[in-house]
BAMARLUM-46648 format. One record per residue: x, y, z of N, C-alpha, C in turn; residue in three letters. Coordinates in Angstrom, 1 decimal. Atoms other than C-alpha are relative to their C-alpha. Layout:
// BAMARLUM-46648
SERO      n.X      n.Y      n.Z     ca.X     ca.Y     ca.Z      c.X      c.Y      c.Z   type
SERO        X        Y        Z        X        Y        Z        X        Y        Z    ALA
...
// end
This chain:
// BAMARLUM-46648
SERO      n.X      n.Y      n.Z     ca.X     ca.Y     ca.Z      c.X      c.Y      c.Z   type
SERO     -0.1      0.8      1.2     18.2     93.7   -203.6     -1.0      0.5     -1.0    UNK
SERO      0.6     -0.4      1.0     16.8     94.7   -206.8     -0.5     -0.9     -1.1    UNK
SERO      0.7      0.8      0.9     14.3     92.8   -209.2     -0.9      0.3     -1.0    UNK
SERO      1.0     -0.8      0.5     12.8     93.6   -212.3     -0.6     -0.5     -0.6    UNK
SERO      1.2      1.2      0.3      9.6     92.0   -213.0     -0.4     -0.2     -1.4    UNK
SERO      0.6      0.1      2.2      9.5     92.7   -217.0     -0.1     -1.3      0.2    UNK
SERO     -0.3      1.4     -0.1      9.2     89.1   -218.1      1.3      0.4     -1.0    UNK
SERO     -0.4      0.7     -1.6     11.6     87.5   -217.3      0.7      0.5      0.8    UNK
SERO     -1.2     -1.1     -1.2     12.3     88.5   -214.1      1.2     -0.8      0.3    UNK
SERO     -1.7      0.3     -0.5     15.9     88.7   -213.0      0.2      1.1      0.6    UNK
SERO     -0.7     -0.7     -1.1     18.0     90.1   -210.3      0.7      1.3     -0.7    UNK
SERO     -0.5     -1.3      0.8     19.1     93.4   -211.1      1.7      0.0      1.4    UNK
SERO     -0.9      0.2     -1.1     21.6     92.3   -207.6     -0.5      0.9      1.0    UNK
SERO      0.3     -0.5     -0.9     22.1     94.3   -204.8      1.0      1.4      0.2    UNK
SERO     -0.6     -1.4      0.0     22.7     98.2   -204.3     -0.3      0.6      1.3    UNK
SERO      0.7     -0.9     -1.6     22.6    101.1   -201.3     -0.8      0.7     -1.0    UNK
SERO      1.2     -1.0      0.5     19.6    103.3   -202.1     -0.4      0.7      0.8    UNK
SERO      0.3     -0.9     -1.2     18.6    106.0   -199.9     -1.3     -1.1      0.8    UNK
SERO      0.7      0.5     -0.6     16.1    104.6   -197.1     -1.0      0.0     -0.2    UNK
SERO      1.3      0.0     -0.2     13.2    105.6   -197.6     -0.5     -0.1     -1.9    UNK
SERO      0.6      0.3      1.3     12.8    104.4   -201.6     -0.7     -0.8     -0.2    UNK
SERO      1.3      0.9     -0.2      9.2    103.4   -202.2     -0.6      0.1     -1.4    UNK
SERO      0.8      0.1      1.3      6.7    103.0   -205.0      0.0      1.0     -0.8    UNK
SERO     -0.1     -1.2      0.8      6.9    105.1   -208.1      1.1      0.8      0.0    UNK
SERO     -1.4     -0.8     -0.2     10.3    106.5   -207.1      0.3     -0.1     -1.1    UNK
SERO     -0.9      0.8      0.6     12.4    106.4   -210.3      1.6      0.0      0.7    UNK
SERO     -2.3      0.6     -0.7     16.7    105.1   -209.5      0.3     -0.4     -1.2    UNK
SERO     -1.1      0.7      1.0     19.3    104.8   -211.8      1.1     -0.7      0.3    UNK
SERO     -0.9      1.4     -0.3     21.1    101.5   -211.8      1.1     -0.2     -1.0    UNK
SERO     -1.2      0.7      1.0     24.4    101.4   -213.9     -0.5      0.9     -1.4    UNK
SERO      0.6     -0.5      0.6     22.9    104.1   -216.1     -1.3     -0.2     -0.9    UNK
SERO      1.5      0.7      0.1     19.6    102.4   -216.8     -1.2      0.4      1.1    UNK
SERO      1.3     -0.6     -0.2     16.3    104.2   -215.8     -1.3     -1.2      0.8    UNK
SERO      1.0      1.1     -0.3     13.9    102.3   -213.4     -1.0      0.5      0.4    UNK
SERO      0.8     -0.3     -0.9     10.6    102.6   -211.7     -0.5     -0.5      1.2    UNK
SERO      0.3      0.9     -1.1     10.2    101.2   -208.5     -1.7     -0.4      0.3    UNK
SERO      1.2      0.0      0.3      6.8     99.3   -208.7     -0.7     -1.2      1.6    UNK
SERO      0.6      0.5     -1.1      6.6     97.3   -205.3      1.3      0.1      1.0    UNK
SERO     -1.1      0.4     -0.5      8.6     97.0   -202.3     -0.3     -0.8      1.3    UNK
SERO      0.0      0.7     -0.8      9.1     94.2   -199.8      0.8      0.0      1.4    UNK
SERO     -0.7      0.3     -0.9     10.1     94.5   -196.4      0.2     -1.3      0.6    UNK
SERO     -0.4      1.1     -0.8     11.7     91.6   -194.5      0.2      0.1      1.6    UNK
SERO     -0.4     -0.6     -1.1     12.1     91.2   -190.9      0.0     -1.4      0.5    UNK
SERO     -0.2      1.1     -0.2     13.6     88.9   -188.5     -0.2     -0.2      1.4    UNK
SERO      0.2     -0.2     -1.7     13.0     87.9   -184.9      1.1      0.1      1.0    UNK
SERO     -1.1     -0.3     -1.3     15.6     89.0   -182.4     -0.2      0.2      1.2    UNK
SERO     -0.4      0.1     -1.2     15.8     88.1   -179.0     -1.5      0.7      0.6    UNK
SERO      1.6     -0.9      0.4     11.9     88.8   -179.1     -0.5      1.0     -0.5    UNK
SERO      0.7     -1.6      0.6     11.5     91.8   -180.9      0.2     -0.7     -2.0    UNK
SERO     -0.4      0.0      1.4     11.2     91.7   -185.0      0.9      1.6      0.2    UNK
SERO     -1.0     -0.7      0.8     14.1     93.8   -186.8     -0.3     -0.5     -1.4    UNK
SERO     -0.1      0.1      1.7     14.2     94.8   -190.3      1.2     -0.8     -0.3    UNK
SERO     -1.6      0.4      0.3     16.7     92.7   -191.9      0.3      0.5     -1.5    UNK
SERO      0.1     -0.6      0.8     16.1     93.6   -195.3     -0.5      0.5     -1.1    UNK
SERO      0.9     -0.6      1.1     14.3     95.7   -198.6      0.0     -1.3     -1.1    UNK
SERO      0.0      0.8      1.7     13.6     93.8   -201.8     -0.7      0.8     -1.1    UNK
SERO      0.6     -0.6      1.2     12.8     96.4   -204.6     -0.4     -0.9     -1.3    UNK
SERO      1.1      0.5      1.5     10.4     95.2   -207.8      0.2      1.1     -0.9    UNK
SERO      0.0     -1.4      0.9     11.5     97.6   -210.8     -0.7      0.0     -1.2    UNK
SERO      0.3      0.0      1.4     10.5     97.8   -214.5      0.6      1.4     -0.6    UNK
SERO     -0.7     -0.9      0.9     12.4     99.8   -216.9     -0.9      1.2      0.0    UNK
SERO      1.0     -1.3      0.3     10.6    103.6   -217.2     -0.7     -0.4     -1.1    UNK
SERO      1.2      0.4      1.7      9.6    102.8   -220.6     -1.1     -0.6      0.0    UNK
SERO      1.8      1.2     -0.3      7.6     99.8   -219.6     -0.3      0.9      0.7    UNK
SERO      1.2     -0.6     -0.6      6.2    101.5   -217.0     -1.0      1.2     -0.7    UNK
SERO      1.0     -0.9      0.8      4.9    104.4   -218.8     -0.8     -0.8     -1.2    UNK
SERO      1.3      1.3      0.8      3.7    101.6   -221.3     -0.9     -0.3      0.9    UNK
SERO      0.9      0.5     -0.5      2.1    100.0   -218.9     -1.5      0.6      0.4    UNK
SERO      0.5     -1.1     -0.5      0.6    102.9   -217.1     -0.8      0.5     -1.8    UNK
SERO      0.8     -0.4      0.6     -0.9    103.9   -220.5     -1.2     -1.1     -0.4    UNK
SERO      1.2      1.3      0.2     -2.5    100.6   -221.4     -1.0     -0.2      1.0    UNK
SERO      0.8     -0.3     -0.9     -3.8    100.4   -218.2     -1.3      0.7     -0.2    UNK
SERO      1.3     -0.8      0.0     -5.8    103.5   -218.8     -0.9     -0.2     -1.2    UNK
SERO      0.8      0.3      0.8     -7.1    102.7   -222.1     -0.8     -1.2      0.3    UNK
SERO      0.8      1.0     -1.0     -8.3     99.5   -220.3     -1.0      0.5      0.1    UNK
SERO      0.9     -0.6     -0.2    -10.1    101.6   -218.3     -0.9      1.0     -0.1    UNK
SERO      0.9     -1.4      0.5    -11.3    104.3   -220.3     -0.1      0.9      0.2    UNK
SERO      0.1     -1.8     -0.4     -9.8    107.4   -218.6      1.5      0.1     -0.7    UNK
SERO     -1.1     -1.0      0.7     -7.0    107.8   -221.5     -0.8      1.5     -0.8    UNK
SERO      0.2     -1.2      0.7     -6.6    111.4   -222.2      1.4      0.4     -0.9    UNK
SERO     -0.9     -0.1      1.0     -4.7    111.7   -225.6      0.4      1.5     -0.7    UNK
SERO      0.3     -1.1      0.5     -4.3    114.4   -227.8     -1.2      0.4     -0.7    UNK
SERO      1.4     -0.2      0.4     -7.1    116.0   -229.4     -0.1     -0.5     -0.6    UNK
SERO      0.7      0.7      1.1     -6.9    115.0   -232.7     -0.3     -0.9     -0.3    UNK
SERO      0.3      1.9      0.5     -7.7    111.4   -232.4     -1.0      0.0      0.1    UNK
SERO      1.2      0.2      0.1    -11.2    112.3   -232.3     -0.5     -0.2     -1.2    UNK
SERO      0.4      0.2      1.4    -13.5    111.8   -235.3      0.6      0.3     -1.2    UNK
SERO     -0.7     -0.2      1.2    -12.2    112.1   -238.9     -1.5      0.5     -1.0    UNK
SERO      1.1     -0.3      0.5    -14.3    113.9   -241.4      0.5     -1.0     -1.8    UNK
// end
């Protein structure tokens, strides 16, 4: 199942995805651009053993993410821009 946490989050539903799709992957959903930004495994108890029963992907559109991912760094003070935004004479 797919979820994308922009506000407001909403179900993006449920798709096959290769197995092993984890954080920072990008997937295209219906020709829309995502980045996978968490993923939740599920698991259920069978007959004493846990089994996976099933994934829950967390997306954000690429865009936001690369927004985010820049804000972030200006946050914390390791944006590297282009040059010329340094001093002005």
């Amino acid at each position: 199942m797919l979820r994308q946490v922009t506000p407001p989050p909403r179900s993006l539903g449920i798709y096959a995805l290769p197995p092993m799709t984890h954080n920072g992957e990008e997937i295209e959903i219906e020709g829309q651009g995502y980045v996978v930004t968490r993923l939740e495994l599920t698991f259920k108890l069978v007959k004493g053993r846990y089994v996976r029963d099933h994934s829950r992907l967390e997306v954000q559109p690429t865009g936001r993410y690369f927004l985010n991912m820049m804000l972030d760094n200006l946050i914390h003070g390791t944006y590297v821009g282009p040059a010329d935004c340094g001093q002005q004479d």
